[in-house]
PDB file of N, CA, C and O in Angstrom:
ATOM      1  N   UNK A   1     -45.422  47.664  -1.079  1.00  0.00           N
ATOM      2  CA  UNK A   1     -46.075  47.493  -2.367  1.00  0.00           C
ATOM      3  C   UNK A   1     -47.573  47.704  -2.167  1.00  0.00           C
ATOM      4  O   UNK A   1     -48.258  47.030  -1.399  1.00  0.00           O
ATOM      5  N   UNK A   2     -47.941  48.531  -2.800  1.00  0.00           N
ATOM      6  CA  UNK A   2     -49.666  48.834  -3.044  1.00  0.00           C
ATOM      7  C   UNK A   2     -50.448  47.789  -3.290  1.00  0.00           C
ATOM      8  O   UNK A   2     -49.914  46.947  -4.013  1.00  0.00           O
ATOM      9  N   UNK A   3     -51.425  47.574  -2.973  1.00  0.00           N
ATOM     10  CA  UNK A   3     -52.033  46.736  -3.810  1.00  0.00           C
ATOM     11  C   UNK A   3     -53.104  46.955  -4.567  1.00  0.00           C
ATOM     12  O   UNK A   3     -53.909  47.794  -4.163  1.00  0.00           O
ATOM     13  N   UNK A   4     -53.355  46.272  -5.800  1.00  0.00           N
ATOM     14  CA  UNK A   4     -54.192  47.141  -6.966  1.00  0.00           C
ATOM     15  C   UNK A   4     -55.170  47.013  -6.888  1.00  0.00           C
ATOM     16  O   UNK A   4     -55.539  46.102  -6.146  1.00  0.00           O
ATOM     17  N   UNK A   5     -55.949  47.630  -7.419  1.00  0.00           N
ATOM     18  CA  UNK A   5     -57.275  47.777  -7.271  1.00  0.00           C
ATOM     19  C   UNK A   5     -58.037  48.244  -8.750  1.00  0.00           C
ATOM     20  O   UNK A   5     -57.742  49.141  -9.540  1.00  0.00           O
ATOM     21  N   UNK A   6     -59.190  47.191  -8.763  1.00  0.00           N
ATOM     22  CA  UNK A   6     -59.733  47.141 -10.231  1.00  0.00           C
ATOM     23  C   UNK A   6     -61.396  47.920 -10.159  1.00  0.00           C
ATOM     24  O   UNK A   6     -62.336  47.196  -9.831  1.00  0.00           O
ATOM     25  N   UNK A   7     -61.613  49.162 -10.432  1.00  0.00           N
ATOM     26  CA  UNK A   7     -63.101  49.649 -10.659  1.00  0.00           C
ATOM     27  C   UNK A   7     -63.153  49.718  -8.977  1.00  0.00           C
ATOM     28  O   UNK A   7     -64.239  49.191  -8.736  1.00  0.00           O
ATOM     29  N   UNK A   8     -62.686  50.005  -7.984  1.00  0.00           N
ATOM     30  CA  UNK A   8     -62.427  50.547  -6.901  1.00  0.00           C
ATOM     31  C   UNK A   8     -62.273  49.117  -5.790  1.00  0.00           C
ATOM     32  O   UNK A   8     -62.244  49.294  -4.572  1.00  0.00           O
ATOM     33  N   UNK A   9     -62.206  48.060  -6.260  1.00  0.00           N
ATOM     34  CA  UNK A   9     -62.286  46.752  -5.389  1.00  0.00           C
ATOM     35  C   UNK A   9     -60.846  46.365  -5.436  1.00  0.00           C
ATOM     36  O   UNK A   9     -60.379  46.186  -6.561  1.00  0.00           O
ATOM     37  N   UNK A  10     -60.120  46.217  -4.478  1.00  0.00           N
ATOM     38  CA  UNK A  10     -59.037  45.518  -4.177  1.00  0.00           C
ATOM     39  C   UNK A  10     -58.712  44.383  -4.563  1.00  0.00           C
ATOM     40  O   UNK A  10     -59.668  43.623  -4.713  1.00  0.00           O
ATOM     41  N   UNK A  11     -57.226  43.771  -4.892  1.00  0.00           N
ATOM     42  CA  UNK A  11     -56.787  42.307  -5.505  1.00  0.00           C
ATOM     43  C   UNK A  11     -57.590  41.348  -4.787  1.00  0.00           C
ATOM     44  O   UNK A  11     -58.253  40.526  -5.419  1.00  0.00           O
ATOM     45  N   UNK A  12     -57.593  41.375  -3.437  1.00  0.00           N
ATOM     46  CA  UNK A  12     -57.886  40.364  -2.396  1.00  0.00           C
ATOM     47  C   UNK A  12     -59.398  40.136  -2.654  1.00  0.00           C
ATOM     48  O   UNK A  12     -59.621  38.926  -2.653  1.00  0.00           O
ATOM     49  N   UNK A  13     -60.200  40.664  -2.812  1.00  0.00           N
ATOM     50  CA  UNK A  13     -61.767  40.795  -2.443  1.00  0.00           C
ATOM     51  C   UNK A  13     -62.067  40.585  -4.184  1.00  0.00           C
ATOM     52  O   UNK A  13     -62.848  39.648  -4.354  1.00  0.00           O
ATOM     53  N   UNK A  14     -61.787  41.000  -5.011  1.00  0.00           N
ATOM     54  CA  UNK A  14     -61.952  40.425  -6.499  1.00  0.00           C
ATOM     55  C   UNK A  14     -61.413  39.387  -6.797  1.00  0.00           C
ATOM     56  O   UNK A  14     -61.674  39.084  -7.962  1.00  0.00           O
ATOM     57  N   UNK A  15     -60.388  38.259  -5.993  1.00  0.00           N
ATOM     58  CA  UNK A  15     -59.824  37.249  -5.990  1.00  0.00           C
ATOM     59  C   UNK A  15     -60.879  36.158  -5.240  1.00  0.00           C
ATOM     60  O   UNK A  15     -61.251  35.054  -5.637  1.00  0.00           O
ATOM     61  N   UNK A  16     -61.252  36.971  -3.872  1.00  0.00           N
ATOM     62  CA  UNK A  16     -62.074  35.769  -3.119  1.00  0.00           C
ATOM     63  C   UNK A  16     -63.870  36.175  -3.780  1.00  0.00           C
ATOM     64  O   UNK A  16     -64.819  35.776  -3.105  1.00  0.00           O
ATOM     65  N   UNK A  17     -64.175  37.087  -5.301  1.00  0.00           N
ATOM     66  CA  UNK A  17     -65.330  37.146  -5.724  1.00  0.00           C
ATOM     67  C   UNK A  17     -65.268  36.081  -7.031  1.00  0.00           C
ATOM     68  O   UNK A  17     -66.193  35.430  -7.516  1.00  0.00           O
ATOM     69  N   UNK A  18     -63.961  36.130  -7.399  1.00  0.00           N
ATOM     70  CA  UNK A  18     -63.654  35.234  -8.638  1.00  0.00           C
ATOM     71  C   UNK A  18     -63.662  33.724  -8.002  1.00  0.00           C
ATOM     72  O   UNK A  18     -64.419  32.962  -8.604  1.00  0.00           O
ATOM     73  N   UNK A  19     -62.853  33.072  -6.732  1.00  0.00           N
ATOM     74  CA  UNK A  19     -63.291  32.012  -6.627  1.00  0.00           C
ATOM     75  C   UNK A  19     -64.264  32.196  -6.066  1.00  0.00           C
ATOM     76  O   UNK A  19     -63.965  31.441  -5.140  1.00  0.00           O
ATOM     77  N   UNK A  20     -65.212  32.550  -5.794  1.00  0.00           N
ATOM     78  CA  UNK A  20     -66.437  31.898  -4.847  1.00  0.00           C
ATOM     79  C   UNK A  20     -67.309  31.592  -5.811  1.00  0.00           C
ATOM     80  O   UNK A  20     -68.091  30.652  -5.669  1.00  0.00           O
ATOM     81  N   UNK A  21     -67.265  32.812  -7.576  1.00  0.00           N
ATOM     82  CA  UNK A  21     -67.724  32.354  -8.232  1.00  0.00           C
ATOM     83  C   UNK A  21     -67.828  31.264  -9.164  1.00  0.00           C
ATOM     84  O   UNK A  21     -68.818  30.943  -9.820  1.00  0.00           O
ATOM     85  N   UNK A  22     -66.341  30.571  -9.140  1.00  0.00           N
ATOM     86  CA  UNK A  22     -65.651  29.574  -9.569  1.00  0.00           C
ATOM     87  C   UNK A  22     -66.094  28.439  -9.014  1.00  0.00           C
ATOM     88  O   UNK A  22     -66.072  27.430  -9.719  1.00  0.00           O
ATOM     89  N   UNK A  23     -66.542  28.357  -7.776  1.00  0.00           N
ATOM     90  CA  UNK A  23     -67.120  27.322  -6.757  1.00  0.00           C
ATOM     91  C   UNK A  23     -68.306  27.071  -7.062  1.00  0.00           C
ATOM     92  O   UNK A  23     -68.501  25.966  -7.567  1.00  0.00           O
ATOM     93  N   UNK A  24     -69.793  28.222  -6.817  1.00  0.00           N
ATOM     94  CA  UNK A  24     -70.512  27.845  -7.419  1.00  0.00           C
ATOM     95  C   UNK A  24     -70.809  27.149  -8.824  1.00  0.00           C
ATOM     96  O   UNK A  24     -71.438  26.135  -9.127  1.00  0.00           O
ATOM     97  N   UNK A  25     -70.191  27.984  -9.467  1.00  0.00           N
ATOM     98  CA  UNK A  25     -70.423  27.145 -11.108  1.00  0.00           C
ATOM     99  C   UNK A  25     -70.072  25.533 -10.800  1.00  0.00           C
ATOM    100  O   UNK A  25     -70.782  24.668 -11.312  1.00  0.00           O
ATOM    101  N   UNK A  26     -69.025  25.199 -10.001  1.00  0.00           N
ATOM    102  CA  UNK A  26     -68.366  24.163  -9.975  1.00  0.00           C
ATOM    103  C   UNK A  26     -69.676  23.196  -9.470  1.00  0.00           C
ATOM    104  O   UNK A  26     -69.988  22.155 -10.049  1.00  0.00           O
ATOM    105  N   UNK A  27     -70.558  23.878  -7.979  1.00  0.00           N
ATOM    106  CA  UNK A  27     -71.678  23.094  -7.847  1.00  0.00           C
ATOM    107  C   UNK A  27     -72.858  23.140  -8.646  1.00  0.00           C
ATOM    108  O   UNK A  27     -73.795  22.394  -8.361  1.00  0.00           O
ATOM    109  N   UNK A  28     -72.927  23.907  -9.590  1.00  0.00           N
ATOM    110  CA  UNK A  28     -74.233  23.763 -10.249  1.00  0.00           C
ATOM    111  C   UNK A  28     -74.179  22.900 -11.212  1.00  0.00           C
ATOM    112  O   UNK A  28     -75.039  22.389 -11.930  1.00  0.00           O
ATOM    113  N   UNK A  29     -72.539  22.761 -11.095  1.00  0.00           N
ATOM    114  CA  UNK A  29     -72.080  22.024 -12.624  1.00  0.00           C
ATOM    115  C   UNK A  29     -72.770  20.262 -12.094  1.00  0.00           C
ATOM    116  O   UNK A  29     -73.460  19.465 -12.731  1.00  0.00           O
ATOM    117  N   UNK A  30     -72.086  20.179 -10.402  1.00  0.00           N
ATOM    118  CA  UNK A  30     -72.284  18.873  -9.888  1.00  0.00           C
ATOM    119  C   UNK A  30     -73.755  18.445  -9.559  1.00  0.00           C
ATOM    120  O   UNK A  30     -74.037  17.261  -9.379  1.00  0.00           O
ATOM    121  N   UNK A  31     -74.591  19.352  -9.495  1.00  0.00           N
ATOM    122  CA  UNK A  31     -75.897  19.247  -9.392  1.00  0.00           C
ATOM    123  C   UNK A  31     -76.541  19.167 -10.556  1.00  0.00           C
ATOM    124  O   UNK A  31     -77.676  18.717 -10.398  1.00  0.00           O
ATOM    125  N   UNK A  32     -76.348  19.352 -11.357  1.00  0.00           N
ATOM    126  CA  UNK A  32     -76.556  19.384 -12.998  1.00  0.00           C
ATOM    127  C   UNK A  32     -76.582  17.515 -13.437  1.00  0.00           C
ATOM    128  O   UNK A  32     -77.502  16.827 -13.880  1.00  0.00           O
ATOM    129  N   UNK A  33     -75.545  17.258 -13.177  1.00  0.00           N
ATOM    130  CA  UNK A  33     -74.826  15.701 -13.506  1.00  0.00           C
ATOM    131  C   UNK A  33     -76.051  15.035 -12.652  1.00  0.00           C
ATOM    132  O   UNK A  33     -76.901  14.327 -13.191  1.00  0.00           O
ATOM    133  N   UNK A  34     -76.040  15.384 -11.083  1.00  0.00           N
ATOM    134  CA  UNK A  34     -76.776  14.193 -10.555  1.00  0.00           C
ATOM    135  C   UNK A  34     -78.243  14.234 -10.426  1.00  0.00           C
ATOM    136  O   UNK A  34     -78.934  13.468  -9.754  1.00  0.00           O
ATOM    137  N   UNK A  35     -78.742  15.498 -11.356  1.00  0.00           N
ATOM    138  CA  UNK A  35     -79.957  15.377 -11.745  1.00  0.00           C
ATOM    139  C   UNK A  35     -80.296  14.751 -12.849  1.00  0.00           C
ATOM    140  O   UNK A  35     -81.372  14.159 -12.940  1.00  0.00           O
ATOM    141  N   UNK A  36     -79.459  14.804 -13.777  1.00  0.00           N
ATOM    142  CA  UNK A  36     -79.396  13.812 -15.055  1.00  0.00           C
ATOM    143  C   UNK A  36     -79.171  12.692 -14.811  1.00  0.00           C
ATOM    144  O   UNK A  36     -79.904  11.889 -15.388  1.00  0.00           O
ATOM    145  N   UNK A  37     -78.383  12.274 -14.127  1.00  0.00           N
ATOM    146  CA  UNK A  37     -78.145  10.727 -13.627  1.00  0.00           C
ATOM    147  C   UNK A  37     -79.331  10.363 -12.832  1.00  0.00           C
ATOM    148  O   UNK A  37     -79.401   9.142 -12.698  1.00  0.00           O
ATOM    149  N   UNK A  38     -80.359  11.058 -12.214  1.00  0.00           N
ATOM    150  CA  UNK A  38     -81.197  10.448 -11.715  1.00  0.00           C
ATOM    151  C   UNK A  38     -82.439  10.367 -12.718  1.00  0.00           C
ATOM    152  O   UNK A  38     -83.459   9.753 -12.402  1.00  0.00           O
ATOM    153  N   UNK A  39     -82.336  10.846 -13.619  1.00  0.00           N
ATOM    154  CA  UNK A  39     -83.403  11.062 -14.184  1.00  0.00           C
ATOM    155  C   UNK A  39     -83.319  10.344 -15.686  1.00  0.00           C
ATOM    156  O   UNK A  39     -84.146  10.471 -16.590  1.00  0.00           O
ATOM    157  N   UNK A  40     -82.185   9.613 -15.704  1.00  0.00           N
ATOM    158  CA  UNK A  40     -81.713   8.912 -16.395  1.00  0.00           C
ATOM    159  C   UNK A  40     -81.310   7.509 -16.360  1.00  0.00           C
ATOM    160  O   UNK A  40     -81.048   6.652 -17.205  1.00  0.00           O
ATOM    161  N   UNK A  41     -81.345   7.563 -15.304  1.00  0.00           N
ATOM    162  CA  UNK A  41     -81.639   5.718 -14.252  1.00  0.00           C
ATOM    163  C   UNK A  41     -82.135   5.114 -14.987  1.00  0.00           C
ATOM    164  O   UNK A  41     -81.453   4.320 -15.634  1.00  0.00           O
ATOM    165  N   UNK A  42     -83.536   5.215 -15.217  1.00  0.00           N
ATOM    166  CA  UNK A  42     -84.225   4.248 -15.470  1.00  0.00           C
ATOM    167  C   UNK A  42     -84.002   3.612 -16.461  1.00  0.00           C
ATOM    168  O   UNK A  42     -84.122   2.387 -16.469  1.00  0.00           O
ATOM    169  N   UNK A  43     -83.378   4.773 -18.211  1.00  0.00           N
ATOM    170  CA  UNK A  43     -83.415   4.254 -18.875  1.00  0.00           C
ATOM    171  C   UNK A  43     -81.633   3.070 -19.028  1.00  0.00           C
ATOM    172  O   UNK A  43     -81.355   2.018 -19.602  1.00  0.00           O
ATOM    173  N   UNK A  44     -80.858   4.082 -18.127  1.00  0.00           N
ATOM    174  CA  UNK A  44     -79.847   2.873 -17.939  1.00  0.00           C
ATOM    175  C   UNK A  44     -80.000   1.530 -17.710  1.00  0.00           C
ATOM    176  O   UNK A  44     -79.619   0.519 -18.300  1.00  0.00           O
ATOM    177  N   UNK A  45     -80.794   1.797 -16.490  1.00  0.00           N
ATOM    178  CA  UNK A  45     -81.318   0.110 -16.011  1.00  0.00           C
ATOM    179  C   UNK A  45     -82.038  -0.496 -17.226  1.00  0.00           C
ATOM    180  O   UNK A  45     -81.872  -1.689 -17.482  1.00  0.00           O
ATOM    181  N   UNK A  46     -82.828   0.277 -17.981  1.00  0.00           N
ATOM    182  CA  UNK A  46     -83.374  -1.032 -19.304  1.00  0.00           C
ATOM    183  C   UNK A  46     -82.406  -1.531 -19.997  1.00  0.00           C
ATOM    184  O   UNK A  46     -82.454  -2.747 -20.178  1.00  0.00           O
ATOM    185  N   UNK A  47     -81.388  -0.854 -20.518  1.00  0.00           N
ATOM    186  CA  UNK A  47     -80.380  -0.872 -21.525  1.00  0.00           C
ATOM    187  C   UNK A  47     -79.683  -2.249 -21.038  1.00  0.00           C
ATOM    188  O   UNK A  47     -79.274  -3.109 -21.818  1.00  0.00           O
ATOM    189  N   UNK A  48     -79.617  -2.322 -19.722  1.00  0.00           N
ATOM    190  CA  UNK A  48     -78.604  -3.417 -18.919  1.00  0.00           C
ATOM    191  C   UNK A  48     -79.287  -4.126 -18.798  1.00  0.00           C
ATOM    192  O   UNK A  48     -78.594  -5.129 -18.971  1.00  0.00           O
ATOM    193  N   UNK A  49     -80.605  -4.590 -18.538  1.00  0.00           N
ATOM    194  CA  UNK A  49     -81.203  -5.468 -18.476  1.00  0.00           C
ATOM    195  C   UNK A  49     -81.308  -5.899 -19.828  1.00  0.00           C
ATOM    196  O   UNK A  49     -81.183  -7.115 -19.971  1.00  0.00           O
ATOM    197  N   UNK A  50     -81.524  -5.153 -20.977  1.00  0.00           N
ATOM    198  CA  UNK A  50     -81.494  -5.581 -22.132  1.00  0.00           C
ATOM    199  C   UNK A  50     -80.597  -6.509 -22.704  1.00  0.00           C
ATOM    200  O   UNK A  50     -80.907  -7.636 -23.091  1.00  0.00           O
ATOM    201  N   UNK A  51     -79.279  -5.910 -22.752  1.00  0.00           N
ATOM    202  CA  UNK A  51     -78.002  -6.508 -22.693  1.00  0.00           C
ATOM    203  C   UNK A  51     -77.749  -7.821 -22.187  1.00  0.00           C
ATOM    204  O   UNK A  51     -77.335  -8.800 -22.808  1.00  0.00           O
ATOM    205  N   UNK A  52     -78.138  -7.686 -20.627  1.00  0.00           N
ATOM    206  CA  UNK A  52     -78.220  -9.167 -19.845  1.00  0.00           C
ATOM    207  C   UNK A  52     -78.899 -10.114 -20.871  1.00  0.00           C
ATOM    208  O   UNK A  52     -78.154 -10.984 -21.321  1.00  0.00           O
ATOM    209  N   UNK A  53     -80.093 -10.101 -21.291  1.00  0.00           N
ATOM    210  CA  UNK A  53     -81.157 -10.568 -21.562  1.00  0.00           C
ATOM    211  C   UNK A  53     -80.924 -11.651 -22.616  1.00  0.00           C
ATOM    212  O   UNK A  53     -81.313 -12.819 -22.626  1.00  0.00           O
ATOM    213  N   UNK A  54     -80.018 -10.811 -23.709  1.00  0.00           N
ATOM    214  CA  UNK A  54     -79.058 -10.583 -25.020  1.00  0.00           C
ATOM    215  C   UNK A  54     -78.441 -11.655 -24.576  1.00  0.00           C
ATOM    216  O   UNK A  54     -78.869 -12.777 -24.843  1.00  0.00           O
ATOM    217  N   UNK A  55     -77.312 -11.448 -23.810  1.00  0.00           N
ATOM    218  CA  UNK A  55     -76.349 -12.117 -23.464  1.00  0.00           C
ATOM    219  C   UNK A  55     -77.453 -13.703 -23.113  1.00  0.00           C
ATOM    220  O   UNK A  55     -77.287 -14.657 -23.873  1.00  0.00           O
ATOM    221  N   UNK A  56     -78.251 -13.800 -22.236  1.00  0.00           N
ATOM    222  CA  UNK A  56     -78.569 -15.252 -21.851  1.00  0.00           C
ATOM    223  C   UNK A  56     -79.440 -15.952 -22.771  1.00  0.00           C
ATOM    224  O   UNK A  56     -79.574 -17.176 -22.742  1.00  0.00           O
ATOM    225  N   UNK A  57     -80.288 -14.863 -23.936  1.00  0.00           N
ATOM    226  CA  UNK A  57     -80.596 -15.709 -24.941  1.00  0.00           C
ATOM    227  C   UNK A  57     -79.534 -16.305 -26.150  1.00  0.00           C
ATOM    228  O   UNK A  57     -79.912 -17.054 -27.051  1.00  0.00           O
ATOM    229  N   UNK A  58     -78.272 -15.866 -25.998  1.00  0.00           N
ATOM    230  CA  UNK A  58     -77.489 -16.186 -27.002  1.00  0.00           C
ATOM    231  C   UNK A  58     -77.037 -17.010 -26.503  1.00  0.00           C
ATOM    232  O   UNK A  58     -77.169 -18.027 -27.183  1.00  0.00           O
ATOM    233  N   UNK A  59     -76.296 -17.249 -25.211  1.00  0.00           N
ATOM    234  CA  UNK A  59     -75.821 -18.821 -24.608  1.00  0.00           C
ATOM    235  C   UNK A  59     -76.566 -19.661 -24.319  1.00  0.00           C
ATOM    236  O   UNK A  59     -76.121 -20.670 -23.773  1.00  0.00           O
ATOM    237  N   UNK A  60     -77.810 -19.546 -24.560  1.00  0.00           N
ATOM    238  CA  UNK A  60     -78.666 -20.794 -24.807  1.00  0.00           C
ATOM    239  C   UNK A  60     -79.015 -21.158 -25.813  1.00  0.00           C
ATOM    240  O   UNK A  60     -79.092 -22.367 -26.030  1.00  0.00           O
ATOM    241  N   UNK A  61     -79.395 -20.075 -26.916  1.00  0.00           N
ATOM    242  CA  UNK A  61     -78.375 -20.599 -28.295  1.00  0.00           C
ATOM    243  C   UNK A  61     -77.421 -21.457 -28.461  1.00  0.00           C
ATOM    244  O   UNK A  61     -77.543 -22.573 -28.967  1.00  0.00           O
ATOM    245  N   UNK A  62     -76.611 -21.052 -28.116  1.00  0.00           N
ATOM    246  CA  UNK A  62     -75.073 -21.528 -28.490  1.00  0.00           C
ATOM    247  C   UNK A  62     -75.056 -23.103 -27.427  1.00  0.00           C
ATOM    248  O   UNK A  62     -74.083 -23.846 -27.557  1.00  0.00           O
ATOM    249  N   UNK A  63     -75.814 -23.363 -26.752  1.00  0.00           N
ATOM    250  CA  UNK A  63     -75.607 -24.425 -25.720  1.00  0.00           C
ATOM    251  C   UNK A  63     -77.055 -25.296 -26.625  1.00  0.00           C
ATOM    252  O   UNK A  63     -77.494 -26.402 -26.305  1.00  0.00           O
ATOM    253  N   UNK A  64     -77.431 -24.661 -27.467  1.00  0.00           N
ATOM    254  CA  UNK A  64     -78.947 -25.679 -27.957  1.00  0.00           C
ATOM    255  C   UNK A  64     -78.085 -25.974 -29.410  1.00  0.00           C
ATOM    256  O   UNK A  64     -78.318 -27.028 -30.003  1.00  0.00           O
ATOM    257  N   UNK A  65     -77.252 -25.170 -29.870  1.00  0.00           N
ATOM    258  CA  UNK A  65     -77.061 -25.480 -31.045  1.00  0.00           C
ATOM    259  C   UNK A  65     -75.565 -26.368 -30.890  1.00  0.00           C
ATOM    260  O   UNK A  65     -75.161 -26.909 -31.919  1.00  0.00           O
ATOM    261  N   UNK A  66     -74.984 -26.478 -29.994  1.00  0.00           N
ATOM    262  CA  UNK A  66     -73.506 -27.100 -29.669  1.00  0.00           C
ATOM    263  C   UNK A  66     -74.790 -28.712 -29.784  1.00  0.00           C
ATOM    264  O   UNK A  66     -74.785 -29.666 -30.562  1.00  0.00           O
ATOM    265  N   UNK A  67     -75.346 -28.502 -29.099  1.00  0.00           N
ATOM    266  CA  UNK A  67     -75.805 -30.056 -28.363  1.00  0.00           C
ATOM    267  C   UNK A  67     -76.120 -30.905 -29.855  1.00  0.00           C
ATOM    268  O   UNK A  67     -75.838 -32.080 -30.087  1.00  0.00           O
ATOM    269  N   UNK A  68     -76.688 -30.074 -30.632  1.00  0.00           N
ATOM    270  CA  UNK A  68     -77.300 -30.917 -31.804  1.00  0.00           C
ATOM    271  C   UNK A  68     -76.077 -30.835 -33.200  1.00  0.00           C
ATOM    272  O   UNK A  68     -76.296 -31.254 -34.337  1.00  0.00           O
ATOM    273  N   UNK A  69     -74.655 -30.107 -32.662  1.00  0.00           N
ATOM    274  CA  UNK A  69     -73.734 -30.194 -34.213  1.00  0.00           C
ATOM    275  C   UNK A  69     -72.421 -31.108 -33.353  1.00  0.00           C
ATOM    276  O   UNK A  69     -71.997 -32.238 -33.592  1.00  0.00           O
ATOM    277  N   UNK A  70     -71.973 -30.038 -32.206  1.00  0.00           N
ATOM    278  CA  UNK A  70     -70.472 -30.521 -31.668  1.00  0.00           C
ATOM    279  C   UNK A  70     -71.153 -31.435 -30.473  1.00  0.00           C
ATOM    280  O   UNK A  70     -71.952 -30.977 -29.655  1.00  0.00           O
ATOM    281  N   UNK A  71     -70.632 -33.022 -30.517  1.00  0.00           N
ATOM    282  CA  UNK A  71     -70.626 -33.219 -28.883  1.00  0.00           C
ATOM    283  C   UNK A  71     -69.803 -33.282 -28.089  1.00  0.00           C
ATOM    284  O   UNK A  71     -70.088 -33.603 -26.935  1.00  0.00           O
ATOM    285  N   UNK A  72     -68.290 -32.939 -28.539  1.00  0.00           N
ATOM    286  CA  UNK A  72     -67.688 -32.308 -27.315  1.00  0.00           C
ATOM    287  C   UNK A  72     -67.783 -31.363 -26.839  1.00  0.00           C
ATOM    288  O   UNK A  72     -67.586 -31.211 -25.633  1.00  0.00           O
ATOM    289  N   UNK A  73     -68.045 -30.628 -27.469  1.00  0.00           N
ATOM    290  CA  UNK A  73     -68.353 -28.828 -27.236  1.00  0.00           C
ATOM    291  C   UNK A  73     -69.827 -29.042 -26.025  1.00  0.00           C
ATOM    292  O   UNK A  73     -70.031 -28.333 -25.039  1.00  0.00           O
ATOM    293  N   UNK A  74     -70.518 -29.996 -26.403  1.00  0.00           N
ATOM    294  CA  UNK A  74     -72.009 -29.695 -25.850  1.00  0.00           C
ATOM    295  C   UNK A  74     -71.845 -30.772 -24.431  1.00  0.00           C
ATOM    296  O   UNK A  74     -72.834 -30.931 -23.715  1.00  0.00           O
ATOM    297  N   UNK A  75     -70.994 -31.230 -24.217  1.00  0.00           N
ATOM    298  CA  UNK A  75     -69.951 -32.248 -23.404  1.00  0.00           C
ATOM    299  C   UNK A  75     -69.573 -31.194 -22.353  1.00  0.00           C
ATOM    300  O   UNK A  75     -69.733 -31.219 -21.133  1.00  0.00           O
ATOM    301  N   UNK A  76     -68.897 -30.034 -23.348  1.00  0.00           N
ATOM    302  CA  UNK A  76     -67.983 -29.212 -22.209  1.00  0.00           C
ATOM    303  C   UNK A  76     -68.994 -28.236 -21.655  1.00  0.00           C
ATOM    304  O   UNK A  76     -68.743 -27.755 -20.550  1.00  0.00           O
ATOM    305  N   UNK A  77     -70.016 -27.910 -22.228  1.00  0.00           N
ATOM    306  CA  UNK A  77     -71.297 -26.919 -21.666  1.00  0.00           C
ATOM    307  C   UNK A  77     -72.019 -27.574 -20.890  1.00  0.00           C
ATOM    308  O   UNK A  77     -72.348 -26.891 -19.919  1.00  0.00           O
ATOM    309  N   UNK A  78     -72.511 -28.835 -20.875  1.00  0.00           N
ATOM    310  CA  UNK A  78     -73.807 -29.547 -19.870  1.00  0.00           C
ATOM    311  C   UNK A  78     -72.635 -29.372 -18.205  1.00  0.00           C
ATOM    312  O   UNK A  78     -71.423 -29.380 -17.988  1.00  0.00           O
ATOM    313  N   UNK A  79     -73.589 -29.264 -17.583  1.00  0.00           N
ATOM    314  CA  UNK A  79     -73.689 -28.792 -16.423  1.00  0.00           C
ATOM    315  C   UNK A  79     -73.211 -30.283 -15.905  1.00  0.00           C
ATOM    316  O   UNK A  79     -73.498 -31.300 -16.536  1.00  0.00           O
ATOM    317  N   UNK A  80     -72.398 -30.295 -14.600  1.00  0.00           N
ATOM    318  CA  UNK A  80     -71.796 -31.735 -14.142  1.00  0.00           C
ATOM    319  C   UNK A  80     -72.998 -32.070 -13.183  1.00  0.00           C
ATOM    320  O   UNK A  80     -73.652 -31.229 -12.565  1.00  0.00           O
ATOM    321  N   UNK A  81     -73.156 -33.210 -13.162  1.00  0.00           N
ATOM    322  CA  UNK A  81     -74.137 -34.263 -12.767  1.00  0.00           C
ATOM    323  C   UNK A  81     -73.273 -33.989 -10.821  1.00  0.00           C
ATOM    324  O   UNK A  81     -72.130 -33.845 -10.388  1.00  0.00           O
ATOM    325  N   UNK A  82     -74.323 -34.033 -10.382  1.00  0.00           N
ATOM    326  CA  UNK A  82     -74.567 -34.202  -8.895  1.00  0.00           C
ATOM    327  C   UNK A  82     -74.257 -35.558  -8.637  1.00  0.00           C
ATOM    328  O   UNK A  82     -74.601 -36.553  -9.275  1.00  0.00           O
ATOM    329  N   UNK A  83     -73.588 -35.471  -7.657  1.00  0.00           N
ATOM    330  CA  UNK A  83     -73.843 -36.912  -6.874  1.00  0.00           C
ATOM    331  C   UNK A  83     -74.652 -37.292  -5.835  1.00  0.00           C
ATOM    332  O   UNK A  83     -75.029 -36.357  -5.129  1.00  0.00           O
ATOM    333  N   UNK A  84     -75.041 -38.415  -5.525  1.00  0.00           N
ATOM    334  CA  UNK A  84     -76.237 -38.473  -5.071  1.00  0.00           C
ATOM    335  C   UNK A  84     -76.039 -39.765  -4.184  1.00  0.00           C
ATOM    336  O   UNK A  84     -76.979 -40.214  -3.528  1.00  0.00           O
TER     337      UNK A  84
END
């Protein structure tokens, strides 16, 4: 069996030009991502710190406002006493 040949280049050699080009794209694709991810850090890290922030001003909320409506609730939030 012959093997074909496209614009004078053989199956084999237009096969290993198609993946190699397939590869690169594949790394520019991955170099692409972890330049954005680095360059995008920072504002991740605010977002999460934000969030955190969120989160610990609302349970001290919720632990200032238990204390002065529910006192079991503000019972089950205070922190257990040390022994000493």
């Amino acid at each position: 069996m012959a093997e074909a040949q496209v614009f004078g280049i053989d199956g084999s050699a237009l096969q290993a030009k198609l993946s190699l080009r397939g590869a690169t794209s594949s790394w520019s694709t991955m170099a692409t991502l972890l330049v954005e991810l680095i360059v995008n850090l920072p504002v991740i890290a605010i977002w999460g710190f934000t969030i955190l922030a969120l989160l610990k001003v609302g349970w001290i909320a919720l632990r200032a406002s238990s204390f002065c409506s529910f006192l079991p609730l503000g019972t089950w939030l205070r922190r257990p006493m040390q022994a000493t």
